[in-house]
C-alpha positions as semicolon CSV with decimal commas, in nm:
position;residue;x (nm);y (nm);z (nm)
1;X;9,956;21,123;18,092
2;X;10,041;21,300;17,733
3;X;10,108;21,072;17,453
4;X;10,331;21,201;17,220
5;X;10,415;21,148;16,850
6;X;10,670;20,890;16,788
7;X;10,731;21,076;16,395
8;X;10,876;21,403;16,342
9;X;10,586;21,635;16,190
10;X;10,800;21,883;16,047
11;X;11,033;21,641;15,866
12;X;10,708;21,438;15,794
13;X;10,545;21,787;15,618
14;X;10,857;21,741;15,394
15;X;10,847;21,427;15,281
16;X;10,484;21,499;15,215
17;X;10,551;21,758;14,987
18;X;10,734;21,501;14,729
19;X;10,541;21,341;14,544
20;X;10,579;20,948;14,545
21;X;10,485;20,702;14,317
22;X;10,226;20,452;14,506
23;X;10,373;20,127;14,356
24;X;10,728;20,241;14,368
25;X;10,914;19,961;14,528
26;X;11,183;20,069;14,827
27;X;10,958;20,437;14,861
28;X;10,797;20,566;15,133
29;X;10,495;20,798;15,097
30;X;10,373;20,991;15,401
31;X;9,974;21,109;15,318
32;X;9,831;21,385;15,488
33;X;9,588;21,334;15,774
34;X;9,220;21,401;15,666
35;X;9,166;21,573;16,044
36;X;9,379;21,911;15,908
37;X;9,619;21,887;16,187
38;X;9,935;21,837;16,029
39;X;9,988;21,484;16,114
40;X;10,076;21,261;15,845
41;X;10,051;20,852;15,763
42;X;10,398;20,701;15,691
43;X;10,341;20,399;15,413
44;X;10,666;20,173;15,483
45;X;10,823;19,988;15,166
46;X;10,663;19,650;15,279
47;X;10,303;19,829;15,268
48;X;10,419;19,937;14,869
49;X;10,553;19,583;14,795
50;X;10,231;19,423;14,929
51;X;10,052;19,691;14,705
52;X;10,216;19,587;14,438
53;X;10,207;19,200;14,460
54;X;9,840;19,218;14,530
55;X;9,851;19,424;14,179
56;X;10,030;19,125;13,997
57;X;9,799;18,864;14,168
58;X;9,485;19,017;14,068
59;X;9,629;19,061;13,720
60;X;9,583;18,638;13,732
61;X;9,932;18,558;13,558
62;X;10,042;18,393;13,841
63;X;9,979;17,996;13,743
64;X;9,911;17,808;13,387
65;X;9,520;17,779;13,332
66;X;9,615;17,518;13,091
67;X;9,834;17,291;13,318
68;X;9,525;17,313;13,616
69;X;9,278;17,197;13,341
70;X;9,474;16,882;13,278
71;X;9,510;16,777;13,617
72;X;9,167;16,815;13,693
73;X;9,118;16,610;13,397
74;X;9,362;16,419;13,514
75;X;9,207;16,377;13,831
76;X;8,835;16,296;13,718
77;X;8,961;16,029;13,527
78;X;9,109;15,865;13,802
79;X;9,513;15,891;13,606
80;X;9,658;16,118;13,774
81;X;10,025;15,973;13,931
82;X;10,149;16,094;14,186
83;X;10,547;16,019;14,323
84;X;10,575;16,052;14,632
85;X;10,948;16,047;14,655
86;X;10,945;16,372;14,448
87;X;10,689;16,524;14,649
88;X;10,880;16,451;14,958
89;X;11,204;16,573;14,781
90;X;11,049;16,909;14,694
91;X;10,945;16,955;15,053
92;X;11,273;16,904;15,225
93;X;11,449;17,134;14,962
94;X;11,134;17,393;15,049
95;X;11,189;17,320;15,438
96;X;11,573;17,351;15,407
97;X;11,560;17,708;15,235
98;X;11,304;17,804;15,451
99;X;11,562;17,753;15,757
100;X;11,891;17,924;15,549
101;X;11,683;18,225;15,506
102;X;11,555;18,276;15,869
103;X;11,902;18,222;15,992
């Protein structure tokens, strides 16, 4: 039985000879193959988002240092409130767009 290649090599030669920017959002990049054959590795435009979210997480922007302190504060000295109506509020709303969006 002969697998064959599910990508076009010749249009995937092309595309490799463009070059891409690696956190360009809605790009593809195709990379050579290190085996010299011709092949080539098609990076989708989820593969560059997740590139470049990973980017903004590690730059550590992504909560308020500030905030967490005074909660844990908060916390160790046993005055933190918490509502649980509002809690329960935010989680239906969360819940609810969850559901528009997968429909």
């Amino acid at each position: 039985m002969k697998i064959t290649p599910s990508i076009d090599l010749a249009a995937s030669k092309a595309d490799s000879a463009a070059p891409a920017s690696p956190n360009a959002v809605g790009s593809a990049k195709s990379v050579p193959s290190p085996s010299g054959q011709g092949a080539s590795i098609h990076i989708s435009e989820l593969s560059t988002q997740l590139r470049a979210l990973e980017a903004s997480l590690a730059a550590g922007n992504e909560f308020d240092a500030g905030k967490v302190e005074q909660i844990k504060a908060a916390i160790r000295d046993g005055t933190l409130s918490i509502s649980a109506p509002a809690v329960a509020d935010k989680m239906l709303a969360a819940v609810k767009e969850m559901l528009t969006k997968a429909s």
